[in-house]
C-alpha positions as CSV (number, residue, x, y, z in Angstrom):
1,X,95.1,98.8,83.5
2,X,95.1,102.7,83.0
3,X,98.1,105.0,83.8
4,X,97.5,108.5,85.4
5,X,99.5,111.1,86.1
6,X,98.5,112.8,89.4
7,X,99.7,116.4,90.1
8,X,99.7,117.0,93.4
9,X,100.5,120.9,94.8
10,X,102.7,121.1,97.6
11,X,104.8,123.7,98.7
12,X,108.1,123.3,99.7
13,X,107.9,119.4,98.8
14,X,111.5,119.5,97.5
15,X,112.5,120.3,101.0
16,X,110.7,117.5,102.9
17,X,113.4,115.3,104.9
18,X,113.6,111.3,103.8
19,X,112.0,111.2,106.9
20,X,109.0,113.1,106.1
21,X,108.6,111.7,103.0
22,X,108.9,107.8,104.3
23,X,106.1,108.9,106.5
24,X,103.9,110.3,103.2
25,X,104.6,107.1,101.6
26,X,103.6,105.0,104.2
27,X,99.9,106.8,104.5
28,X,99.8,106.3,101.1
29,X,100.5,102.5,101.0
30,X,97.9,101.9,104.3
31,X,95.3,103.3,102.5
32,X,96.5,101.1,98.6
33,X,95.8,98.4,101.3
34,X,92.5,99.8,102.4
35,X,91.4,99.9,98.5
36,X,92.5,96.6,97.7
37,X,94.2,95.3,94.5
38,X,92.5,97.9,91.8
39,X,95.2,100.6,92.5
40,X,98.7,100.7,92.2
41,X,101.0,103.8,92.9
42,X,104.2,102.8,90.4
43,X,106.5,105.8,91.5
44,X,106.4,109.7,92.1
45,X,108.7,112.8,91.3
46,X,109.4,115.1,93.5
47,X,109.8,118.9,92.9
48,X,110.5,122.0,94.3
49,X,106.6,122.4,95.3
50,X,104.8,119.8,93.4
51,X,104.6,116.1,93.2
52,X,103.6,114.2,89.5
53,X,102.8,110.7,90.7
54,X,102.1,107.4,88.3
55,X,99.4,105.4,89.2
56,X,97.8,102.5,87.6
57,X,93.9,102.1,88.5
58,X,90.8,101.8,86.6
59,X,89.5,105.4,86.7
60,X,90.2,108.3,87.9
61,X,87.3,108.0,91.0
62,X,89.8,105.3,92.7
63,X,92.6,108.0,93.0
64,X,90.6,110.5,94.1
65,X,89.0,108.3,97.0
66,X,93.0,107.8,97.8
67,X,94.0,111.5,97.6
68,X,91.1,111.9,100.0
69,X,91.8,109.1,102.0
70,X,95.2,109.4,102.8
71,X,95.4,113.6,103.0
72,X,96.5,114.4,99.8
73,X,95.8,116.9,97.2
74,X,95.0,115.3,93.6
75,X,94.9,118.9,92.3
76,X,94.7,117.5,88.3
77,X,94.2,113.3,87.8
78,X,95.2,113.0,83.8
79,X,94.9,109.5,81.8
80,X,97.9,108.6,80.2
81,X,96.6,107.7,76.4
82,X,100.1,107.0,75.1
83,X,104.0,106.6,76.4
84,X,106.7,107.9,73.6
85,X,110.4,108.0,74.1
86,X,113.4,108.0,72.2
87,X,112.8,104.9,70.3
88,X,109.5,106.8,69.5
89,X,111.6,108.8,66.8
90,X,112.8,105.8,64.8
């Protein structure tokens, strides 16, 4: 299934309490359950006012339809075409 990277703008998310955040990820996981098996959130970074999150779905319309869902901005919703890393260079 596709990877996207999901840019989400939010001020001041690097200061958001664990509490705060456990609550974010729990709308977000109620409404993965709404949409059923064809999404999958993998893991998100948080910044100082942003959050990049990894998701696996079939196209970009699914994320949206969560972003909207669950209250989120999806400010930019980019494919992922290729993964390199270290081991990329040998």
């Amino acid at each position: 299934m596709p990877e996207f990277v999901i840019e989400r703008n939010m001020p001041g998310a690097g200061s958001l309490s664990p509490e705060e955040l456990k609550a974010a990820s729990q709308t977000s996981c109620n409404v993965l359950r709404e949409l059923g098996p064809d999404i999958q959130w993998v893991h998100s970074y948080v910044t100082d006012d942003k959050l990049f999150c990894i998701y696996r779905a079939p196209d970009a319309e699914i994320i949206r339809e969560h972003a909207k869902r669950g209250g989120f901005p999806a400010d930019a919703v980019l494919k992922v075409h290729r993964v390199i890393d270290p081991v990329t260079a040998e």
